[in-house]
C-alpha angles and dihedrals in degrees: 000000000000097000092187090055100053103030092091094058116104114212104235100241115213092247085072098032090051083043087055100051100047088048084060098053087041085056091044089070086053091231098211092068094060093057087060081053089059096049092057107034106051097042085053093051090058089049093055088042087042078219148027105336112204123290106237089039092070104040083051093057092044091047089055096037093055091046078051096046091042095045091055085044086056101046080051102059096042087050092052112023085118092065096034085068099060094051122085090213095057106027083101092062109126090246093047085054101042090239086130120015122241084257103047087052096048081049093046090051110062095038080068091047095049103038087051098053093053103044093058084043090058093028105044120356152303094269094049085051103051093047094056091047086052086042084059088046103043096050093045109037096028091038117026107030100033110015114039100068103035110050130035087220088065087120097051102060085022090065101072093077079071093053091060092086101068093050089044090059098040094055095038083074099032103027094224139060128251143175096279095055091046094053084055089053095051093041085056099046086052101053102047093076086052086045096041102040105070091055088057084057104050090045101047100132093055089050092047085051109047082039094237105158093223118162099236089055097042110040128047125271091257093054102046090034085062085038083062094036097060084041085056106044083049094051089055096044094053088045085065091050086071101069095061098036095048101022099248123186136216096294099052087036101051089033095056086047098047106038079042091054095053096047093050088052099056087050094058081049100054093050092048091058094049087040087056089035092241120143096285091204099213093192096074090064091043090056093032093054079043100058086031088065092045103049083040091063101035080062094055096049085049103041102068086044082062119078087213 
C-alpha cells in the first residue's frame, strides 16, 4: 500500500457520520417552511382564544403541525427527487446527494405522518387532527403527485395544503371551525401564487430543465407580474374582511392597510419593470409577501391582547 498516498485521509468516525445524517432528515421536513407554520398557526389560536390560549396547548399543536409539515416535506422530496436533481436551487436536497436513501425518506415519512396524527388527536382533538392528516394528503397526493407537473396553476390549488395551518390551529382551541378561521384560509390560499411566483421566475431555467410547468417559467414577466398584481390586490382584500367579521381593533385594522399597501406596491413594481424590460428582480415581491404575511399575523396575536 502507497502510504503517502493514504496518510491525509481522515477516517470518517460515527459521531460525523451520525451528525450528518441527522442534518439530512432534518433537511428532508424543509425547515424554512415550518417556520412559516409557526408564524400562521399560533397567532390564529389567540385569536380563537381572544387571548392567551394555554400553553401546552400550543406547544402541542406546534409540535403536531411541524411532524405534519415535515411529514408532507418528506413524501415531497421522495416523490421528486428526479426532478430535484436537475434544478440548481434543490441539487443539494439530501436524496439527490445520497445523503437518505429513497427508502429511509419514505420511511421517514410516514412515521411523521402517523405520529402526527396521533399526537393532535391525543393532544387537541379529532378535527385538528383530521386537517392535518388532509393537509398531508392534499399536498402530497393534489400537489405533488397530480398537480405539479401538469398545469402551470399547480401552486395555486396546491397551496392549499399551506393554508391548513391556520384552521388547525383555530380548531385545536375551540374544537370547531368558524368565519374568522375560513377568511384566513382563503387569505392564505390567495397570497401563495404572489408569493410563489416570483421564485418561479427567478428560477425559470431550473423549471425549463426539470420540465415543471410553473407560471414564472412559462409565461412572460408581464404576465406573471399582473398574475401577481390581481393575487395581491385579493390577498389584501380578504385580509379586511377580517375586521368586521372577527371584531379587530386598530392595530389588526392599520397594520392590514399599511403592510397591504406595501405589498401591493412591490407588485405593481414588479409589473412595471416586465412591462419596460428592465431586470424585474423577483426577489423584492417573494421577500416582501414573506415579511407581509409575518407582520399580518403578528398583528393579529397582538390585536385581541389590546383593549383598542
Amino acid at each position: 500500500m502507497d502510504i503517502s498516498t493514504t496518510s491525509n485521509v481522515r477516517p470518517t468516525t460515527p459521531e460525523r457520520s451520525l451528525g450528518r445524517t441527522v442534518r439530512a432528515y432534518v433537511a428532508l421536513t424543509k425547515p424554512r417552511v415550518l417556520e412559516l407554520l409557526l408564524v400562521t398557526t399560533v397567532p390564529v389560536m389567540i385569536l380563537a382564544q381572544n387571548g392567551l390560549p394555554n400553553l401546552w396547548l400550543v406547544l402541542a399543536t406546534v409540535i403536531g403541525g411541524s411532524l405534519s409539515a415535515g411529514s408532507a416535506a418528506a413524501f415531497n422530496m421522495y416523490l421528486d427527487r428526479d426532478i430535484d436533481a436537475h434544478m440548481q436551487r434543490t441539487e443539494n436536497r439530501p436524496l439527490v446527494t445520497g445523503a437518505v436513501s429513497p427508502r429511509g425518506a419514505l420511511v421517514f415519512a410516514w412515521t411523521l405522518a402517523l405520529t402526527s396524527t396521533v399526537w393532535l388527536l391525543v393532544t387537541t382533538n379529532w378535527v385538528a387532527a383530521t386537517l392535518s392528516a388532509s393537509a398531508i394528503f392534499f399536498y402530497v397526493v393534489i400537489y405533488t403527485m397530480i398537480l405539479k407537473r401538469r398545469t402551470e396553476q399547480n401552486i395555486v390549488w396546491g397551496g392549499i395544503a399551506g393554508c391548513f395551518p391556520v384552521v388547525i390551529g383555530w380548531s385545536a382551541v375551540t374544537g370547531s371551525l368558524s368565519w374568522p378561521a375560513l377568511i384566513l384560509f382563503v387569505l392564505v390560499f390567495l397570497w401563495t401564487p404572489p408569493h410563489y411566483w416570483p421564485l418561479s421566475m427567478k428560477y425559470k431555467d431550473d423549471y425549463d430543465e426539470a420540465d415543471v410547468p410553473m407560471l414564472g417559467a412559462t409565461r412572460s414577466g408581464s404576465q406573471v407580474g399582473l398574475q401577481v398584481i390581481l393575487y395581491a390586490w385579493a390577498t389584501v382584500a380578504c385580509s379586511l374582511l377580517l375586521i368586521p367579521v372577527a371584531s379587530m381593533g386598530l392595530v389588526y385594522s392599520v397594520s392590514a392597510l399599511v403592510f397591504g399597501g406595501w405589498f401591493v406596491y412591490e407588485s405593481h413594481r414588479l409589473y412595471a419593470r416586465s412591462v419596460r424590460g428592465t431586470e424585474p428582480r423577483p426577489m423584492r415581491v417573494f421577500h416582501a409577501s414573506i415579511t407581509y404575511l409575518t407582520l399580518l399575523f403578528v398583528a393579529i396575536a397582538v390585536d385581541p391582547l389590546l383593549p383598542f
